[in-house]
py3Dmol code that shows the C-alpha trace and the ligand (Angstrom):
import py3Dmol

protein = """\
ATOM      1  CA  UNK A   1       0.000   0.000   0.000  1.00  0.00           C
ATOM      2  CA  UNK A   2       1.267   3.782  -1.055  1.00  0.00           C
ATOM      3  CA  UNK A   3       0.476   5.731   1.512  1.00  0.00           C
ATOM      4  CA  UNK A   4      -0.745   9.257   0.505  1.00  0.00           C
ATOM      5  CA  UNK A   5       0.623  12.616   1.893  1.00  0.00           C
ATOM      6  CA  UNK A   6      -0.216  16.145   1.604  1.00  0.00           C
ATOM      7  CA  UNK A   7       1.880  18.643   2.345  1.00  0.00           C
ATOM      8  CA  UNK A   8       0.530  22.100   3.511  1.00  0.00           C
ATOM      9  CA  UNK A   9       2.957  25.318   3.539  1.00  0.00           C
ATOM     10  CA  UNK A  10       2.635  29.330   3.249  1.00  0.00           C
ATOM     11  CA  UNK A  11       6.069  29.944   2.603  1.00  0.00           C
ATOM     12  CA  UNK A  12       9.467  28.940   1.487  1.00  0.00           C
ATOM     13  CA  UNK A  13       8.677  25.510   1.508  1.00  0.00           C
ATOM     14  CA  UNK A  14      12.334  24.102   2.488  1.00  0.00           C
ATOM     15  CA  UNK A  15      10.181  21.705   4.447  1.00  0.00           C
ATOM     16  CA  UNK A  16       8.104  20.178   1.481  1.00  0.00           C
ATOM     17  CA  UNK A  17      11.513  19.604   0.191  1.00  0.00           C
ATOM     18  CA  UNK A  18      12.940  17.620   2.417  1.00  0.00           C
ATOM     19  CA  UNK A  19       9.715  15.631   2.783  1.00  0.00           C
ATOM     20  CA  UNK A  20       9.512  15.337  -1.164  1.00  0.00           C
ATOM     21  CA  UNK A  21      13.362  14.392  -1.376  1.00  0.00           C
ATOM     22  CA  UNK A  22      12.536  11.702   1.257  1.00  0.00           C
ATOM     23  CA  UNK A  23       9.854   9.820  -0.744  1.00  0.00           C
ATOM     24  CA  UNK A  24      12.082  10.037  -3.738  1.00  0.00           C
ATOM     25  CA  UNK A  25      14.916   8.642  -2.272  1.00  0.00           C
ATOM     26  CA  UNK A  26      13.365   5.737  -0.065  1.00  0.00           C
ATOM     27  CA  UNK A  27      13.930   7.581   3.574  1.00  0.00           C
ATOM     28  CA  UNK A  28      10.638   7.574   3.688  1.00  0.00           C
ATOM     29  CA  UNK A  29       9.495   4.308   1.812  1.00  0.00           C
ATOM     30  CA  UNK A  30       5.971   2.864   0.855  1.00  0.00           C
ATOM     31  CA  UNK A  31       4.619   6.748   0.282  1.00  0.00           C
ATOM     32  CA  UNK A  32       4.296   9.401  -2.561  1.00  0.00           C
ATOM     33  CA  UNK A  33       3.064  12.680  -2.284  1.00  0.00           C
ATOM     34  CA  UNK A  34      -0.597  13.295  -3.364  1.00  0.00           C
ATOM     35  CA  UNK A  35      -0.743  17.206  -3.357  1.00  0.00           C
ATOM     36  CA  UNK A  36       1.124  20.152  -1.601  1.00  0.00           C
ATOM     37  CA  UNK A  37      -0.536  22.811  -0.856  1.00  0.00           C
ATOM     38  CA  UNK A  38      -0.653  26.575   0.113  1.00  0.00           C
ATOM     39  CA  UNK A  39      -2.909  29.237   1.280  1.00  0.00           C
ATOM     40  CA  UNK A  40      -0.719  32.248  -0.197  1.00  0.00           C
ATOM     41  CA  UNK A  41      -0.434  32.649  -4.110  1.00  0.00           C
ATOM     42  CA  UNK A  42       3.529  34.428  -3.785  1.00  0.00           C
ATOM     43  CA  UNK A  43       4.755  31.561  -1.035  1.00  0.00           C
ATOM     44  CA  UNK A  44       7.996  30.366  -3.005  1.00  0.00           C
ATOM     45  CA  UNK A  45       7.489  26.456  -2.213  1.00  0.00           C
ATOM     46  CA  UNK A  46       4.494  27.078  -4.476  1.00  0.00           C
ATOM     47  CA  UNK A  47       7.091  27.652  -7.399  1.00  0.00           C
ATOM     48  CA  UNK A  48       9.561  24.937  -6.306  1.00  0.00           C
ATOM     49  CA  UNK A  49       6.472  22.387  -5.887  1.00  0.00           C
ATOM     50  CA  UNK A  50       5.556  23.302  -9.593  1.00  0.00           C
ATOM     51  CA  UNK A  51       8.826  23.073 -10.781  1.00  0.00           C
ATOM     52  CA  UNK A  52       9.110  19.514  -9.490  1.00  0.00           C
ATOM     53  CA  UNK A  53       6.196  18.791 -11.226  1.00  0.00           C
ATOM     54  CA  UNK A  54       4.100  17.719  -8.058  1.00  0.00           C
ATOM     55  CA  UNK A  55       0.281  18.087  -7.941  1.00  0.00           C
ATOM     56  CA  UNK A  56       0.060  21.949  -6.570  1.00  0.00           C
ATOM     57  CA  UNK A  57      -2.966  23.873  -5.105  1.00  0.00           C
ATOM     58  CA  UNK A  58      -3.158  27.623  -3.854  1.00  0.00           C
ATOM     59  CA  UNK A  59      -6.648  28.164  -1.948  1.00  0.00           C
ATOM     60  CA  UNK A  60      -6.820  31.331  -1.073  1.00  0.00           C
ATOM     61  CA  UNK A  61      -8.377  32.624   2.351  1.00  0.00           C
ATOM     62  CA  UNK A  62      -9.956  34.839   0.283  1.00  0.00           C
ATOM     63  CA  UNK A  63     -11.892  36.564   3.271  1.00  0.00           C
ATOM     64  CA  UNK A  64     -13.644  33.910   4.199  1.00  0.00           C
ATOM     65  CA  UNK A  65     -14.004  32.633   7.682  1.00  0.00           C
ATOM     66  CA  UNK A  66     -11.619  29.774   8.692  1.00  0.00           C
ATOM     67  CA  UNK A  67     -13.652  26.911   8.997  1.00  0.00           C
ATOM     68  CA  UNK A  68     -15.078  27.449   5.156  1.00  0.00           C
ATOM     69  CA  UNK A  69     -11.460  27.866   4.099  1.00  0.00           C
ATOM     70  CA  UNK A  70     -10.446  24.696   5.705  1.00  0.00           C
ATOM     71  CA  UNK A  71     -13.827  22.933   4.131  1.00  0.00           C
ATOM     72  CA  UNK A  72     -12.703  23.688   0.801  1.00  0.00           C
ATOM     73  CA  UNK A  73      -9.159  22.178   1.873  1.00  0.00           C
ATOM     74  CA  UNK A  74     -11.035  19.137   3.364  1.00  0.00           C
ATOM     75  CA  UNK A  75     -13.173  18.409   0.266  1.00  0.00           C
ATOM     76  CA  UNK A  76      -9.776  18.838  -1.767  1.00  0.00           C
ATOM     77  CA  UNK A  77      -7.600  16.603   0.573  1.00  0.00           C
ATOM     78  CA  UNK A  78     -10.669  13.830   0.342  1.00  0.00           C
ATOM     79  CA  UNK A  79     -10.675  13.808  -3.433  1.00  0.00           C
ATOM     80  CA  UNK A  80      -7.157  13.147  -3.412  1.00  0.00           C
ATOM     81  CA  UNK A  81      -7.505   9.980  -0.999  1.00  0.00           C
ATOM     82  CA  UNK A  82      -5.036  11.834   1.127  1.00  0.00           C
ATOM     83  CA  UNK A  83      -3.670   9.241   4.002  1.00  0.00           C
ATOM     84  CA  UNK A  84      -1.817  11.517   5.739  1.00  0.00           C
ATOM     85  CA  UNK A  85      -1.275  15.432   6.222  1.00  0.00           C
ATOM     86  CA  UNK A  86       2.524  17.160   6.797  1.00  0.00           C
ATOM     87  CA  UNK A  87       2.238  20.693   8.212  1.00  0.00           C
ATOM     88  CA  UNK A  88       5.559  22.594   6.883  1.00  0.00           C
ATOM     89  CA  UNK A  89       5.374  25.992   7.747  1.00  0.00           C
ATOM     90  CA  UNK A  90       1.934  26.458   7.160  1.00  0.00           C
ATOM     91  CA  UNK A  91       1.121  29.505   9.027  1.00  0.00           C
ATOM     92  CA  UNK A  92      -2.878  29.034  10.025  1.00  0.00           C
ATOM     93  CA  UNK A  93      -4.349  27.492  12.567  1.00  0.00           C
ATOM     94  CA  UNK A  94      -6.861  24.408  11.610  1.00  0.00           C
ATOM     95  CA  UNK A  95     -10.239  24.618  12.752  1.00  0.00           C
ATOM     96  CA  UNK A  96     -11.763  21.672  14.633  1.00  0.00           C
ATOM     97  CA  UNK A  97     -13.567  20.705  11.866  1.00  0.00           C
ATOM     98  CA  UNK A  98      -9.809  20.018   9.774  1.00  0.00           C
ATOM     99  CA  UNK A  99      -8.626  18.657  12.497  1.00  0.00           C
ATOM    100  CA  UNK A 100     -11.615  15.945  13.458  1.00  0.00           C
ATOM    101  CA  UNK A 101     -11.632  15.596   9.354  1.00  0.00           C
ATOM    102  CA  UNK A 102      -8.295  14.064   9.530  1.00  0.00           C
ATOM    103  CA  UNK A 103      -8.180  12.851  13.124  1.00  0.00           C
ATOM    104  CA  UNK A 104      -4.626  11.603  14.471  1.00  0.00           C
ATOM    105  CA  UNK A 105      -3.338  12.413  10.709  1.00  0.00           C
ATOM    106  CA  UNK A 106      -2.156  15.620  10.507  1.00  0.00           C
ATOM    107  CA  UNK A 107       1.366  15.938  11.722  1.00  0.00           C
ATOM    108  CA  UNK A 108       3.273  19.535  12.717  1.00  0.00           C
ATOM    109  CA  UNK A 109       7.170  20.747  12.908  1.00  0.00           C
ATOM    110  CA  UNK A 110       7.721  23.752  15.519  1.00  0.00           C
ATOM    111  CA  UNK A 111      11.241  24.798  15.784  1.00  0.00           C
ATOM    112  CA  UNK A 112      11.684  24.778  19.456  1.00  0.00           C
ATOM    113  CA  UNK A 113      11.578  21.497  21.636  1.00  0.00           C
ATOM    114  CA  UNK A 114       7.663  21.915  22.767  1.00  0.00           C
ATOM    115  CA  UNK A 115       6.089  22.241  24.764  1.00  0.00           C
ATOM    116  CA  UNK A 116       8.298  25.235  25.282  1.00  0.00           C
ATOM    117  CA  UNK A 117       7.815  28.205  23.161  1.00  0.00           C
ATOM    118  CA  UNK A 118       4.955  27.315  21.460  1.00  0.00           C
ATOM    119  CA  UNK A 119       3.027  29.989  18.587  1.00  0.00           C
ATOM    120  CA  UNK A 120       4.701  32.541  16.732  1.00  0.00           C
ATOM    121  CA  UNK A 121       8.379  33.170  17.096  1.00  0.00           C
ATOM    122  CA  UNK A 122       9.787  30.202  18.832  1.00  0.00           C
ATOM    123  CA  UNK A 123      13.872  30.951  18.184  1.00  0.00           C
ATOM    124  CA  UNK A 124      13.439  34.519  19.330  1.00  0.00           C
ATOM    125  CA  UNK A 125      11.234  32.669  22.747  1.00  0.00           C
ATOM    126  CA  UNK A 126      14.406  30.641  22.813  1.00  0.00           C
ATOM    127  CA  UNK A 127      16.693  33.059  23.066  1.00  0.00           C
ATOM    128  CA  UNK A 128      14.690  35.962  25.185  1.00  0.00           C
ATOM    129  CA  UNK A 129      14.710  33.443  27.768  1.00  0.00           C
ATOM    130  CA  UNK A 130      17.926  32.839  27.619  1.00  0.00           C
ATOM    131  CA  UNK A 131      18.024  28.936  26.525  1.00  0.00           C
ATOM    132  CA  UNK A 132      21.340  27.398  26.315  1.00  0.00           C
ATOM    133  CA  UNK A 133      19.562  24.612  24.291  1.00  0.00           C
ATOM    134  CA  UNK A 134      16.709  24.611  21.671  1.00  0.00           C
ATOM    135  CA  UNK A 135      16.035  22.225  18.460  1.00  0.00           C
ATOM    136  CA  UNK A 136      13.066  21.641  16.619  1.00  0.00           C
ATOM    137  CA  UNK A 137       9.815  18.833  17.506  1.00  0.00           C
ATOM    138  CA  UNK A 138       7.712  16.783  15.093  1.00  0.00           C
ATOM    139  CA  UNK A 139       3.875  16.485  16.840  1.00  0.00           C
ATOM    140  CA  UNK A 140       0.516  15.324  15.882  1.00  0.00           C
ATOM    141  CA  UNK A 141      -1.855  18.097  15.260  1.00  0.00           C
ATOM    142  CA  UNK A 142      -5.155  18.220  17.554  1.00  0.00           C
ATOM    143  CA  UNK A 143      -7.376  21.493  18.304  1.00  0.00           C
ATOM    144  CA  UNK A 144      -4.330  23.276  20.766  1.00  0.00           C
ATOM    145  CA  UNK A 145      -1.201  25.173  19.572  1.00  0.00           C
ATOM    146  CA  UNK A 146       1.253  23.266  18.754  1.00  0.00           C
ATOM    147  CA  UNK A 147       0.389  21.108  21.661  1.00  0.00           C
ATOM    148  CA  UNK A 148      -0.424  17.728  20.435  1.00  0.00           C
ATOM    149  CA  UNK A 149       1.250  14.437  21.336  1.00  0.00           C
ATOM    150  CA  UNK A 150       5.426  14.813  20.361  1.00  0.00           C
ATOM    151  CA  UNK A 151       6.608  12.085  18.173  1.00  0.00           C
ATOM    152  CA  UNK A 152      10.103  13.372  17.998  1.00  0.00           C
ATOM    153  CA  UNK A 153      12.728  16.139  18.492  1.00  0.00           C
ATOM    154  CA  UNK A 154      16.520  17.142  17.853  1.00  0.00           C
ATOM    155  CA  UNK A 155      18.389  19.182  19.679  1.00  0.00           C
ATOM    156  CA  UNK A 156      20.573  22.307  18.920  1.00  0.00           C
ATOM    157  CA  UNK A 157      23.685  24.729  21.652  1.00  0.00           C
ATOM    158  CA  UNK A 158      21.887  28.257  21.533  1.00  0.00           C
ATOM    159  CA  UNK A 159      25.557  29.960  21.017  1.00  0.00           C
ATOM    160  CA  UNK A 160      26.234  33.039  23.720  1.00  0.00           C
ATOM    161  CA  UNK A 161      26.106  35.733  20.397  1.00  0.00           C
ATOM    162  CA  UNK A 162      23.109  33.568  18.225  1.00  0.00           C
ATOM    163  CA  UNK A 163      20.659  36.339  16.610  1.00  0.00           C
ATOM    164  CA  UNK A 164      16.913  34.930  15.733  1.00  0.00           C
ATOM    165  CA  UNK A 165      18.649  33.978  12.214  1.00  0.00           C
ATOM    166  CA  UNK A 166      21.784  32.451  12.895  1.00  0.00           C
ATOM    167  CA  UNK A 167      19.898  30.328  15.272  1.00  0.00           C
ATOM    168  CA  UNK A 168      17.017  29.722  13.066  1.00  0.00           C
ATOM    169  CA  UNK A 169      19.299  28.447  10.723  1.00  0.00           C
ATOM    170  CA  UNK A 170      20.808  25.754  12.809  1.00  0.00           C
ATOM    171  CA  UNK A 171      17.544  24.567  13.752  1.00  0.00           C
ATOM    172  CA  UNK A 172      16.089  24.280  10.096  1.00  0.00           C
ATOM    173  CA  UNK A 173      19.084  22.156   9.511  1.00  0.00           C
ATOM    174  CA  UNK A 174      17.657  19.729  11.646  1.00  0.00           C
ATOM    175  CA  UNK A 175      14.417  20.212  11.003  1.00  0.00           C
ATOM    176  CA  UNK A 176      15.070  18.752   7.500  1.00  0.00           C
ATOM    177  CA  UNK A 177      16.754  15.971   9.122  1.00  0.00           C
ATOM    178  CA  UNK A 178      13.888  15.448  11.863  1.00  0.00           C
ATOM    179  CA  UNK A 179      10.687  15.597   9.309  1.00  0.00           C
ATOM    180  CA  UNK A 180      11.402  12.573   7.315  1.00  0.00           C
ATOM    181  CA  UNK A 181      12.735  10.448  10.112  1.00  0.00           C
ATOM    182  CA  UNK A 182       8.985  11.729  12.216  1.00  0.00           C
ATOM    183  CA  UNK A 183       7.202  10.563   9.313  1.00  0.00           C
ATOM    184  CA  UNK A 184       8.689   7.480   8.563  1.00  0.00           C
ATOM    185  CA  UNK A 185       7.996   6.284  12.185  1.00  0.00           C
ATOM    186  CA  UNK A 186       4.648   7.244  11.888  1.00  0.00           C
ATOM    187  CA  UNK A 187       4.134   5.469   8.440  1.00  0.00           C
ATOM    188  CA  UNK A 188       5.532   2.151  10.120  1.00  0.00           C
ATOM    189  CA  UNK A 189       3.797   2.498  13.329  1.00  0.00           C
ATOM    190  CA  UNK A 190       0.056   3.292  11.767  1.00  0.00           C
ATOM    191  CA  UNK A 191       0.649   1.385   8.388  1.00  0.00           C
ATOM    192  CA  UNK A 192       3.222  -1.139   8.806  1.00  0.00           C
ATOM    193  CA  UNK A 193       0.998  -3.032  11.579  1.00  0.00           C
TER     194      UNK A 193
END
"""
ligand_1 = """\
14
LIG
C 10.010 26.124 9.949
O 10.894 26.706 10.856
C 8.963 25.311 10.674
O 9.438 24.700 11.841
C 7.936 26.352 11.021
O 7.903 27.215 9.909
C 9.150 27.160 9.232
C 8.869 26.786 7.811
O 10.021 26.840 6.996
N 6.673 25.738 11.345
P 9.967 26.257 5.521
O 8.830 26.980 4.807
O 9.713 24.783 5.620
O 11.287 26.576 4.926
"""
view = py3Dmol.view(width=600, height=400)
view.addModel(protein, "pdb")
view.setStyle({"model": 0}, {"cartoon": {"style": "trace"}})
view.addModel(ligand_1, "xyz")
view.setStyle({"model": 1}, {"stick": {}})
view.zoomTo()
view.show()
């Protein structure tokens, strides 16, 4: 059996990368990608998805309220017999209606090692309270912020003169490594028997 992911992003999409250059190359085996996806037209992954010639949708807010957005996601995600969903930067939060939709299958990465610094701007949490370690956590997705069950997490030294970027960087680094090795584990563990 193939298992089917989706990956959702707003953004760069180094994430979807990784994830994509995982199924290629067997790190993450038995799977393929069924769509990415983002909710902002200019998000670059959006052009690096194309480019790679995977199955790419932009859905658009477009003023409506969330829970109609995330319908129109939903009915999307269904049609593509979507197994399982990858978060990667995808910058709004899922109503309970995505989240019951795809119960126990929608996976997150947060770079900080939750349940510290959760929300918006975990590296610059990190290092206004002074961590001396942070890193980056793979978690299931269910209706709190970034506060579902942890499936995994790598660590990273917050250096004494780190900025938000320098340390952001560092983290990503992992988080590339992380993602794949999160999913894989899942795959096994839910599919595998
Ligand atoms: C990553 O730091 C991820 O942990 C966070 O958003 C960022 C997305 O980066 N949720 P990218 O779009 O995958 O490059």
């Amino acid at each position: 059996m193939t298992i089917r992911i989706a990956i959702l992003f707003s953004g760069r999409g180094s994430n979807m990368v990784a994830l994509a250059d995982a199924i290629q190359n067997g790190t993450i085996p038995n799977a393929e990608i069924a769509l990415v996806l983002s909710d902002q037209l200019t998000a670059k992954g959006v052009e690096i998805a194309q480019k790679r010639g995977l199955k790419t949708l932009v859905i658009l807010r477009g003023g409506r309220k969330r829970e109609e957005h995330d319908r129109e996601i939903v009915s999307f995600l269904r049609n593509e017999r979507v197994d399982l969903i990858c978060l990667a930067g995808y910058m709004r939060v899922l109503s309970p209606f995505f989240v019951d939709a795809f119960k126990d299958r929608i996976l997150n990465i947060h770079p900080s090692l939750l349940p510290l610094f959760p929300g918006l701007d975990a590296q610059r949490q990190a290092l206004e309270n002074g961590a001396t370690v942070s890193g980056c956590t793979v978690h299931f997705v269910d209706n709190t912020l970034d506060g579902g069950p942890i499936i995994a997490q790598r660590t990273v030294p917050v250096m004494p003169d780190d900025t938000v970027d320098s340390l952001s960087a560092r983290i990503l680094e992992q988080e590339h490594i992380l993602y794949p090795e999160a999913v894989a584990l899942v795959l096994k563990q839910r599919f595998d028997g």
